[in-house]
PyMOL Python script that loads the backbone (N, CA, C, O; Angstrom):
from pymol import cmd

cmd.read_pdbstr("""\
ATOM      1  N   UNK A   1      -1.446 -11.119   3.244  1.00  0.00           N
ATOM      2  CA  UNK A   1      -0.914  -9.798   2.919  1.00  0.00           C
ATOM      3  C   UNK A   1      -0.141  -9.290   4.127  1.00  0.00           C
ATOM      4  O   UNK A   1      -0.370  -9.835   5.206  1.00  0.00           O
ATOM      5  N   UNK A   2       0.945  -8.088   4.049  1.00  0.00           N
ATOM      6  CA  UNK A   2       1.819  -8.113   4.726  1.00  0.00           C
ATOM      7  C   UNK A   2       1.649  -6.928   4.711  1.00  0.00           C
ATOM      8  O   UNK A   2       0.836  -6.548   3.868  1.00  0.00           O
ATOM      9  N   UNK A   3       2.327  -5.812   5.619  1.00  0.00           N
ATOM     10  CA  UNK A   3       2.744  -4.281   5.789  1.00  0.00           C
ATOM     11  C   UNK A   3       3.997  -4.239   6.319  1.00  0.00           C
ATOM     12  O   UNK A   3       4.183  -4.611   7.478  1.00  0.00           O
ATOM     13  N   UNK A   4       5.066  -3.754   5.492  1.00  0.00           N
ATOM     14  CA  UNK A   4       6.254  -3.373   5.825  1.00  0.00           C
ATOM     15  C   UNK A   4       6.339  -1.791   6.075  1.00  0.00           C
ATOM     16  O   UNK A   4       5.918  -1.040   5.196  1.00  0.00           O
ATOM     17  N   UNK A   5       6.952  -1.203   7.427  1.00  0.00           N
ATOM     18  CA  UNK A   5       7.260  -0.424   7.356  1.00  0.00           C
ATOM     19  C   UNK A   5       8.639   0.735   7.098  1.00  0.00           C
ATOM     20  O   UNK A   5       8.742   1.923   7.404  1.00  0.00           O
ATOM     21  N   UNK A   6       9.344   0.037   6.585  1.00  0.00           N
ATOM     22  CA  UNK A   6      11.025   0.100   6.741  1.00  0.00           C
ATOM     23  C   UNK A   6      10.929   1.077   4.944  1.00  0.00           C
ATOM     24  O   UNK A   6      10.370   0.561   3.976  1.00  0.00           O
ATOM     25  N   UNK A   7      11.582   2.453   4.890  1.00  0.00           N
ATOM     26  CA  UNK A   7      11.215   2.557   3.583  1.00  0.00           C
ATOM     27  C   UNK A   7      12.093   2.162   2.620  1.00  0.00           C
ATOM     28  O   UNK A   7      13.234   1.785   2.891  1.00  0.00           O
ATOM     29  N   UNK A   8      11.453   2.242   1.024  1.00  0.00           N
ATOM     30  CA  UNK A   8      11.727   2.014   0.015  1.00  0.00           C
ATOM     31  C   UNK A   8      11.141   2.722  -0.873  1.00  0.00           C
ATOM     32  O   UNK A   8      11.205   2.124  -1.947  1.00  0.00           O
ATOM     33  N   UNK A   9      10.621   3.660  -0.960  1.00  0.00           N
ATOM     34  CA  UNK A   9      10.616   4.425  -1.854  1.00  0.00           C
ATOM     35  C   UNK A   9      11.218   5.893  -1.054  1.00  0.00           C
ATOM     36  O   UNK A   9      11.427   6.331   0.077  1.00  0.00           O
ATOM     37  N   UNK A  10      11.392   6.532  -3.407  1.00  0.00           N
ATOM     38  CA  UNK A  10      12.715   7.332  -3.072  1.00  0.00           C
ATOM     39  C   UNK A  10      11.929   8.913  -3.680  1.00  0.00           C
ATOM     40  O   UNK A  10      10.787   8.834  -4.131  1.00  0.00           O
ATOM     41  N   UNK A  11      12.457   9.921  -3.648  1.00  0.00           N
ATOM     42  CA  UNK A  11      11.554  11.249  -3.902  1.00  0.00           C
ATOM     43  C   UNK A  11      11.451  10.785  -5.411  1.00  0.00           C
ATOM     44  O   UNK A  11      10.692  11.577  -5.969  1.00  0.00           O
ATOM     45  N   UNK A  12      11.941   9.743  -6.379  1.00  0.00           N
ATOM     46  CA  UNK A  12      12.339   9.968  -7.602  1.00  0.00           C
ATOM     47  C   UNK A  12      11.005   8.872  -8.176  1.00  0.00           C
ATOM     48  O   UNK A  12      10.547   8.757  -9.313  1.00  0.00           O
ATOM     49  N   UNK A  13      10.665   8.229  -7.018  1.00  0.00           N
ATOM     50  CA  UNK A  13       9.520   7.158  -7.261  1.00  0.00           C
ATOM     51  C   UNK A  13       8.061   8.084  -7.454  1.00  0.00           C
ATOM     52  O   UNK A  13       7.854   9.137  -6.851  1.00  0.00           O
ATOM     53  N   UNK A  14       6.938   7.332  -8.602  1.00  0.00           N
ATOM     54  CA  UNK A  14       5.903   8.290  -8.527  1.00  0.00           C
ATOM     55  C   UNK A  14       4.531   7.922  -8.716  1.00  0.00           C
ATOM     56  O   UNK A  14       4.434   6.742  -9.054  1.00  0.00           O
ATOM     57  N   UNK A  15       3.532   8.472  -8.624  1.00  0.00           N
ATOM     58  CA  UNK A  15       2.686   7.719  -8.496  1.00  0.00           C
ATOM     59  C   UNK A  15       2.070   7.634 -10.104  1.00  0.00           C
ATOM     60  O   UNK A  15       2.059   8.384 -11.081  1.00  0.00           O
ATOM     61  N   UNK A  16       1.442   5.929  -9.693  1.00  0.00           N
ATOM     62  CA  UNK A  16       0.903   5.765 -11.344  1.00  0.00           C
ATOM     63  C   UNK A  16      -0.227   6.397 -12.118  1.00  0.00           C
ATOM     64  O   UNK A  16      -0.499   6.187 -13.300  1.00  0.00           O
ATOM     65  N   UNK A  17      -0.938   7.328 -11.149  1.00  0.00           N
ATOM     66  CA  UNK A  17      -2.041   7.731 -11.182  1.00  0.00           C
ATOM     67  C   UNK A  17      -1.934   9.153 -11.703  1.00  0.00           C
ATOM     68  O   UNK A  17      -2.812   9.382 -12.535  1.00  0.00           O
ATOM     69  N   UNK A  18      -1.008  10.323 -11.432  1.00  0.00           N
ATOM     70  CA  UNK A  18      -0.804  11.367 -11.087  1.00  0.00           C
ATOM     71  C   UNK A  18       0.657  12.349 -11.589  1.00  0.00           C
ATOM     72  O   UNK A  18       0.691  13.442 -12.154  1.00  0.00           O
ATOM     73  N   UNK A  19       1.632  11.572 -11.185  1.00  0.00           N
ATOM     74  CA  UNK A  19       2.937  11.494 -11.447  1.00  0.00           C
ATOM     75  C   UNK A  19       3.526  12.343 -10.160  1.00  0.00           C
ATOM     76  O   UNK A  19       4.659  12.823 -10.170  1.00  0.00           O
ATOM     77  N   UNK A  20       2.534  12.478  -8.956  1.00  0.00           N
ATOM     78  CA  UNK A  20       2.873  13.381  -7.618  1.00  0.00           C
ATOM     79  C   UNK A  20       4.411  12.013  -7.033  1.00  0.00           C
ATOM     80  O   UNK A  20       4.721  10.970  -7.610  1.00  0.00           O
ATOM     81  N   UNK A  21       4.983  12.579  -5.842  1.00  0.00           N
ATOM     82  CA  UNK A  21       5.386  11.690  -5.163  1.00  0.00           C
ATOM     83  C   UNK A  21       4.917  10.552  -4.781  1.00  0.00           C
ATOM     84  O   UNK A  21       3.781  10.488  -4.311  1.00  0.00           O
ATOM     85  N   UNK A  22       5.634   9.554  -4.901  1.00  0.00           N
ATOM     86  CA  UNK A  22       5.063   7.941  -4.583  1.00  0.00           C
ATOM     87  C   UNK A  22       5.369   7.975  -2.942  1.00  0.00           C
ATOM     88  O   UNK A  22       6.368   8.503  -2.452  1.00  0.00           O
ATOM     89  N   UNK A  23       4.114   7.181  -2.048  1.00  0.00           N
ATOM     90  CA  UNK A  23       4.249   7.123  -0.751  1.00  0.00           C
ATOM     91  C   UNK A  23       3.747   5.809  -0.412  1.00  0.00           C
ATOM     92  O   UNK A  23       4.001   5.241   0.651  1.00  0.00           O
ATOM     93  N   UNK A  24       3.201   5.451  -1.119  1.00  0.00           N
ATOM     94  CA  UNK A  24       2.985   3.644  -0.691  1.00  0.00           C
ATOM     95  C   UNK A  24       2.826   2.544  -2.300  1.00  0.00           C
ATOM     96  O   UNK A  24       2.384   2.956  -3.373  1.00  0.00           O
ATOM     97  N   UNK A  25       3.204   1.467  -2.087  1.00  0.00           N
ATOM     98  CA  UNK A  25       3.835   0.882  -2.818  1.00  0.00           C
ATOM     99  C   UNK A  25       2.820  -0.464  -2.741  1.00  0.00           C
ATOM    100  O   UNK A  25       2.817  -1.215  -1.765  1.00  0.00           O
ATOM    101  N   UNK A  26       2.081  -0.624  -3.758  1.00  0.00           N
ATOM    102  CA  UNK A  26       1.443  -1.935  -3.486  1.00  0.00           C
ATOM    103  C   UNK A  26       2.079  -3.057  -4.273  1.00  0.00           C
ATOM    104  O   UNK A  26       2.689  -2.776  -5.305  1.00  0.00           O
ATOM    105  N   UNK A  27       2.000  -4.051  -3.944  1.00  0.00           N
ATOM    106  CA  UNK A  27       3.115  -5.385  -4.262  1.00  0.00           C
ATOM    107  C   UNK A  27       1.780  -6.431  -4.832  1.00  0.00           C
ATOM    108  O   UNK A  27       1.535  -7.252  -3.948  1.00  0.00           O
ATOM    109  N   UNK A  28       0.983  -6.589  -5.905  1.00  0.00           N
ATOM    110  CA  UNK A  28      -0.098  -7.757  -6.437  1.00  0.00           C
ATOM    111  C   UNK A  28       0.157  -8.937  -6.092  1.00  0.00           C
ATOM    112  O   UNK A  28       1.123  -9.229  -5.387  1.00  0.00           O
ATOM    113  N   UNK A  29      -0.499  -9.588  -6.449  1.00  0.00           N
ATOM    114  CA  UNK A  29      -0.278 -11.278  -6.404  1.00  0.00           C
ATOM    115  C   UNK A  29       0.107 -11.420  -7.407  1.00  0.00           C
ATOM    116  O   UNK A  29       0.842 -12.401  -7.525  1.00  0.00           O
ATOM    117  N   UNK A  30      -0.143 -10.566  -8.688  1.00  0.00           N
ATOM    118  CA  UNK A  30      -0.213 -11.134  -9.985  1.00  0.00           C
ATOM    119  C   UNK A  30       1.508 -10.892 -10.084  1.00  0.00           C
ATOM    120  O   UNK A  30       2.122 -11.490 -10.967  1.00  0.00           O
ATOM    121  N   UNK A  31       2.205 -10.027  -9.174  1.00  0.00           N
ATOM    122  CA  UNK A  31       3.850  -9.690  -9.564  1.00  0.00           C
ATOM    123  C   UNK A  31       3.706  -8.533 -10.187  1.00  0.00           C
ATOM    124  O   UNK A  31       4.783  -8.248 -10.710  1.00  0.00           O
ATOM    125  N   UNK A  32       2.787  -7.612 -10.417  1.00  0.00           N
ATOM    126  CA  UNK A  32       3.339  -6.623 -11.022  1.00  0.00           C
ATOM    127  C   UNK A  32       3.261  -5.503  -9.791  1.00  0.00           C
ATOM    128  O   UNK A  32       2.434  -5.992  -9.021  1.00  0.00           O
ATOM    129  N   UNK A  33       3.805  -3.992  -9.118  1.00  0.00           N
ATOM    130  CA  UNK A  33       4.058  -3.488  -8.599  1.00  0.00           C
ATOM    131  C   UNK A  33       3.472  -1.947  -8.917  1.00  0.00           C
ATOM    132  O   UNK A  33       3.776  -1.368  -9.960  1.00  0.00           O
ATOM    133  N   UNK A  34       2.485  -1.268  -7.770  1.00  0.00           N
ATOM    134  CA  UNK A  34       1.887  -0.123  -8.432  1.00  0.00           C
ATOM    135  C   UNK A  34       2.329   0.633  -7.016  1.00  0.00           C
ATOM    136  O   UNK A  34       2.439   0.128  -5.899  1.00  0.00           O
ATOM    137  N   UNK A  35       2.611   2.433  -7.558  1.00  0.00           N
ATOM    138  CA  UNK A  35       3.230   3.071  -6.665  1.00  0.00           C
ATOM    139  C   UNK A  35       2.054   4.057  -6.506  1.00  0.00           C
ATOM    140  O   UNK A  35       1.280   4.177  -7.456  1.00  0.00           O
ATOM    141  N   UNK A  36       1.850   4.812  -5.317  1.00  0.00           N
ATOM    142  CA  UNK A  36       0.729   5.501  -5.413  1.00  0.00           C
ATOM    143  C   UNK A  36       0.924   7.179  -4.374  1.00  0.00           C
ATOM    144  O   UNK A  36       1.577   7.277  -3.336  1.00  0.00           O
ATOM    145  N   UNK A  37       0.262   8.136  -4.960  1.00  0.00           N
ATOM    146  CA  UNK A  37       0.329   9.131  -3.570  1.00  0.00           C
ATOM    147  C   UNK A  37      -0.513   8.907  -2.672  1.00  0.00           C
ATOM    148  O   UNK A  37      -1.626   8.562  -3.069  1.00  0.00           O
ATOM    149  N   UNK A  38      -0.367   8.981  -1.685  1.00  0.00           N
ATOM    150  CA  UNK A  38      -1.067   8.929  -0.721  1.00  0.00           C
ATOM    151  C   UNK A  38      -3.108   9.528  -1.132  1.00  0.00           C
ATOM    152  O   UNK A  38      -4.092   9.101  -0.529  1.00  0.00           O
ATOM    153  N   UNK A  39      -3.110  10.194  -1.879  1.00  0.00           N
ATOM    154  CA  UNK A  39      -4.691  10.558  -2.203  1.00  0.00           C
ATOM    155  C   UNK A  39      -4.856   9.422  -2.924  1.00  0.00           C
ATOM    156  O   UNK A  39      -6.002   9.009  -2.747  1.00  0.00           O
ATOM    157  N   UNK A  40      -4.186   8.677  -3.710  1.00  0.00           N
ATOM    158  CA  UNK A  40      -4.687   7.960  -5.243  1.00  0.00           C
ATOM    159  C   UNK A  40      -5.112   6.682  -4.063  1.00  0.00           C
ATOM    160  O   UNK A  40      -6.165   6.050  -4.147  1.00  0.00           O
ATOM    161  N   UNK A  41      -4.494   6.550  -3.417  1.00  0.00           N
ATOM    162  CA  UNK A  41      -4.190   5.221  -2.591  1.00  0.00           C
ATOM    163  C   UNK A  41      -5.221   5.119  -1.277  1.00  0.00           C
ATOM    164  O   UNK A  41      -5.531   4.113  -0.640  1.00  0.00           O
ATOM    165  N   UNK A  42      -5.574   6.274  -1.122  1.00  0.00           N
ATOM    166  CA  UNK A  42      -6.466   6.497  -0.388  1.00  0.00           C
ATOM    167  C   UNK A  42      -8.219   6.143  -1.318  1.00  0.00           C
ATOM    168  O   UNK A  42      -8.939   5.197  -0.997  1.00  0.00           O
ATOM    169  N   UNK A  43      -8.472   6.873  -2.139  1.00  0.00           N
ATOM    170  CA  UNK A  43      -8.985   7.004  -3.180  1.00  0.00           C
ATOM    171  C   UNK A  43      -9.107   5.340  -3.517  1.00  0.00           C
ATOM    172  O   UNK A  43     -10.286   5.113  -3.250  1.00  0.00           O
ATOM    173  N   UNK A  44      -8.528   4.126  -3.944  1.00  0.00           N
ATOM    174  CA  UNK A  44      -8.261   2.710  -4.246  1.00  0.00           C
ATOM    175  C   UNK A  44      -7.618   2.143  -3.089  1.00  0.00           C
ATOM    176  O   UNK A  44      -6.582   1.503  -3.272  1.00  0.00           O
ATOM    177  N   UNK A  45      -8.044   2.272  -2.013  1.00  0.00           N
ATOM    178  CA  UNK A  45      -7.259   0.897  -1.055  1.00  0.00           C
ATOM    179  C   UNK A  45      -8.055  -0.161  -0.970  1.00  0.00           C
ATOM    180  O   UNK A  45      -7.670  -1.331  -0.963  1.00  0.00           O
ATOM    181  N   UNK A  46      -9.664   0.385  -0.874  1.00  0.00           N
ATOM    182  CA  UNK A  46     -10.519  -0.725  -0.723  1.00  0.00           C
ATOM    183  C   UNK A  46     -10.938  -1.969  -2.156  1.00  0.00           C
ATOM    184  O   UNK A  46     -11.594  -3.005  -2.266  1.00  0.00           O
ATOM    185  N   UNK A  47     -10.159  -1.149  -2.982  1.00  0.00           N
ATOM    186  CA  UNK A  47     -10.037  -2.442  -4.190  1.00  0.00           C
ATOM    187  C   UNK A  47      -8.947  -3.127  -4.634  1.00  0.00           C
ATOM    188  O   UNK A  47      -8.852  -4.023  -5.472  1.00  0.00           O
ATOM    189  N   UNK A  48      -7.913  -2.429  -3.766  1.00  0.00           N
ATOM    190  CA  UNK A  48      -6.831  -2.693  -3.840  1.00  0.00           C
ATOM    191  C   UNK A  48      -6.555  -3.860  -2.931  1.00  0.00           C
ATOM    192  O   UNK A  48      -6.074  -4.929  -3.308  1.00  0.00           O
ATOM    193  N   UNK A  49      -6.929  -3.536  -1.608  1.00  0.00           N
ATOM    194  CA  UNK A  49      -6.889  -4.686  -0.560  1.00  0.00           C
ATOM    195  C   UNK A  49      -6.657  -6.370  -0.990  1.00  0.00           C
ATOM    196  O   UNK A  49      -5.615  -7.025  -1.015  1.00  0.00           O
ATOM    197  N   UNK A  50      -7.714  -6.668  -1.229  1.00  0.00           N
ATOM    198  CA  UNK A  50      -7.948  -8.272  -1.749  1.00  0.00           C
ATOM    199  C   UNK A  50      -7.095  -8.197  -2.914  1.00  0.00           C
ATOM    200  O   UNK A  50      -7.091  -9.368  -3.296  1.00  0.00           O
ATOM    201  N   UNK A  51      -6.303  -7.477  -3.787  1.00  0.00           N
ATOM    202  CA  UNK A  51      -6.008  -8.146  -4.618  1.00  0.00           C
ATOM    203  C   UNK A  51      -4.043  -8.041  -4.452  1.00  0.00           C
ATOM    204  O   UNK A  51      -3.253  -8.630  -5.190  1.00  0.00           O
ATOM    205  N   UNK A  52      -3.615  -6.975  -3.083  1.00  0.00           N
ATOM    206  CA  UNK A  52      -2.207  -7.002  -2.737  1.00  0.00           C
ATOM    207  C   UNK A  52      -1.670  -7.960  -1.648  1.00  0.00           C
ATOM    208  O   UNK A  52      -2.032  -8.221  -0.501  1.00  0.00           O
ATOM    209  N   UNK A  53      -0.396  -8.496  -2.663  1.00  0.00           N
ATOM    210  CA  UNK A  53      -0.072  -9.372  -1.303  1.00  0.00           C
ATOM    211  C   UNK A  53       1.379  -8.709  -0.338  1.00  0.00           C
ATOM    212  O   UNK A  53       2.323  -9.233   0.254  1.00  0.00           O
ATOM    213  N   UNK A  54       0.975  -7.476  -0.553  1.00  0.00           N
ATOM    214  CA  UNK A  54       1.946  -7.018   0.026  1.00  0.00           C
ATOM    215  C   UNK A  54       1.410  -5.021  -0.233  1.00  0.00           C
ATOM    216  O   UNK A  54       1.080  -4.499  -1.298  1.00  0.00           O
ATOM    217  N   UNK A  55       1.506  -4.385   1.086  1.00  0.00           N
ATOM    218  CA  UNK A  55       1.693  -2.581   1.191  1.00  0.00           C
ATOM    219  C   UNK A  55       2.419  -2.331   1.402  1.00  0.00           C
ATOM    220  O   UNK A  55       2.816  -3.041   2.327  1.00  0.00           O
ATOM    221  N   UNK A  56       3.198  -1.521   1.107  1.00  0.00           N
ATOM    222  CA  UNK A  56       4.603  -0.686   1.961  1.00  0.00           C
ATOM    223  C   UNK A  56       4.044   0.792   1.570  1.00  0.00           C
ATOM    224  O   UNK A  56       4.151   1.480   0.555  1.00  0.00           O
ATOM    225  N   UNK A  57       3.296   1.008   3.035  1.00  0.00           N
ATOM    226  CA  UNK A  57       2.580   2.962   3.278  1.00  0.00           C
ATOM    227  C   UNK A  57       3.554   3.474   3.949  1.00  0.00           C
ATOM    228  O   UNK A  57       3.895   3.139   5.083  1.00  0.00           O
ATOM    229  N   UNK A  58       4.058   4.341   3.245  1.00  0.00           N
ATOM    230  CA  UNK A  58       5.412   5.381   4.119  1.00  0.00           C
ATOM    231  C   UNK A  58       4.728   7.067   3.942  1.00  0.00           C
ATOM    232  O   UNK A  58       5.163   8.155   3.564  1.00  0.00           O
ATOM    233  N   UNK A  59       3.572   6.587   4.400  1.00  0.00           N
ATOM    234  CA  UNK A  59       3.090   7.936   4.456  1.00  0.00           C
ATOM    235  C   UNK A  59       3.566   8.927   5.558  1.00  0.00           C
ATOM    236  O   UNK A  59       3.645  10.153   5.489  1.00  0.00           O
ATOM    237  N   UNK A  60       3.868   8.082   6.605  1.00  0.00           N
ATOM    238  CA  UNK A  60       4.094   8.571   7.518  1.00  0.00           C
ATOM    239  C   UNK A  60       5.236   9.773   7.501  1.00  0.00           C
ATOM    240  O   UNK A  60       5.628  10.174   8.596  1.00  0.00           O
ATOM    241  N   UNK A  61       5.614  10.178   6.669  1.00  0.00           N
ATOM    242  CA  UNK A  61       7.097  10.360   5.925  1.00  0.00           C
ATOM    243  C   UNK A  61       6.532  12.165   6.354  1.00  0.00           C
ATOM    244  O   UNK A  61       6.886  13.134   7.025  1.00  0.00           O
ATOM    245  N   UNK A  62       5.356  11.680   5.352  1.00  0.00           N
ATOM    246  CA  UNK A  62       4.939  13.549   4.960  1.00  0.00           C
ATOM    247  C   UNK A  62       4.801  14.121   6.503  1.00  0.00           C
ATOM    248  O   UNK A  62       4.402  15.285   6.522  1.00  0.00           O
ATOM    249  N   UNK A  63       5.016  13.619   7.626  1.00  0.00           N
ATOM    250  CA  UNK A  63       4.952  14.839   8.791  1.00  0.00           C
ATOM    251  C   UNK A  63       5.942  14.375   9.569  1.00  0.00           C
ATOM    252  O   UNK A  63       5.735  14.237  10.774  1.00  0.00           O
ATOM    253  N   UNK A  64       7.338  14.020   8.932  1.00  0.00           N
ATOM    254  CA  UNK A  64       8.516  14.490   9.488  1.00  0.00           C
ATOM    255  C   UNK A  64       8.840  15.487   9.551  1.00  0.00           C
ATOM    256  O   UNK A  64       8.498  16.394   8.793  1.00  0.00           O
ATOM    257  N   UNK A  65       9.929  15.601  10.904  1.00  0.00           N
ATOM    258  CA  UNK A  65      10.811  17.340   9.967  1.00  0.00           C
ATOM    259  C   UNK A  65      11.739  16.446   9.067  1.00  0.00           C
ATOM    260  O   UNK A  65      12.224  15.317   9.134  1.00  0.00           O
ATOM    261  N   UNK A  66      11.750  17.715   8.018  1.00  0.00           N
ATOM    262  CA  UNK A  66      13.077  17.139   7.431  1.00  0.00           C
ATOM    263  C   UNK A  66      14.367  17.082   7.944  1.00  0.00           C
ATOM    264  O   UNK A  66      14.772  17.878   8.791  1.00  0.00           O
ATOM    265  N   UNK A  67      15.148  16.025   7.394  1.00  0.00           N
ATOM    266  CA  UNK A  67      16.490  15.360   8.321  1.00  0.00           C
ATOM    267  C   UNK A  67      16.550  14.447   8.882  1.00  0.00           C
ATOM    268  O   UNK A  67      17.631  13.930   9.166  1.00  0.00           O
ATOM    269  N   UNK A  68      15.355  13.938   9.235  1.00  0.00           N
ATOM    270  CA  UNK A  68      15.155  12.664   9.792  1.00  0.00           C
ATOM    271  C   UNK A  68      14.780  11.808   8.834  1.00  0.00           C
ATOM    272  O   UNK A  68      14.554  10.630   9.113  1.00  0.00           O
TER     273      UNK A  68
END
""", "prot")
cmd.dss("prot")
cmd.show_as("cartoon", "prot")
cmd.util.cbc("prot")
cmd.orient("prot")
């Protein structure tokens, strides 16, 4: 499993759980792709773990200023 930090998700992306803003992006083994807010994802990382072969957490996002 991998962590990219470079982003890819967009304000228009959302989470599957909620329909809040999407902030991290889990990538399966199985190929299918689940987007999450930061609570949902928080809430499921530890079952999530073993089964992603890939995170992209751009949480970091929420304590920019904006503009950057």
């Amino acid at each position: 499993m991998s962590t990219m930090t470079s982003p890819v998700l967009r304000a228009e992306d959302r989470c599957d759980r909620c329909d809040a803003q999407a902030f991290v992006l889990v990538r399966l083994s199985s190929g299918r792709d689940l987007q999450f807010c930061v609570h949902h994802y928080t809430a499921h990382a530890t079952a999530l773990a073993p089964l992603a072969d890939e995170i992209v957490d751009e949480s970091s996002r929420l304590f920019q200023s904006p503009g950057r």
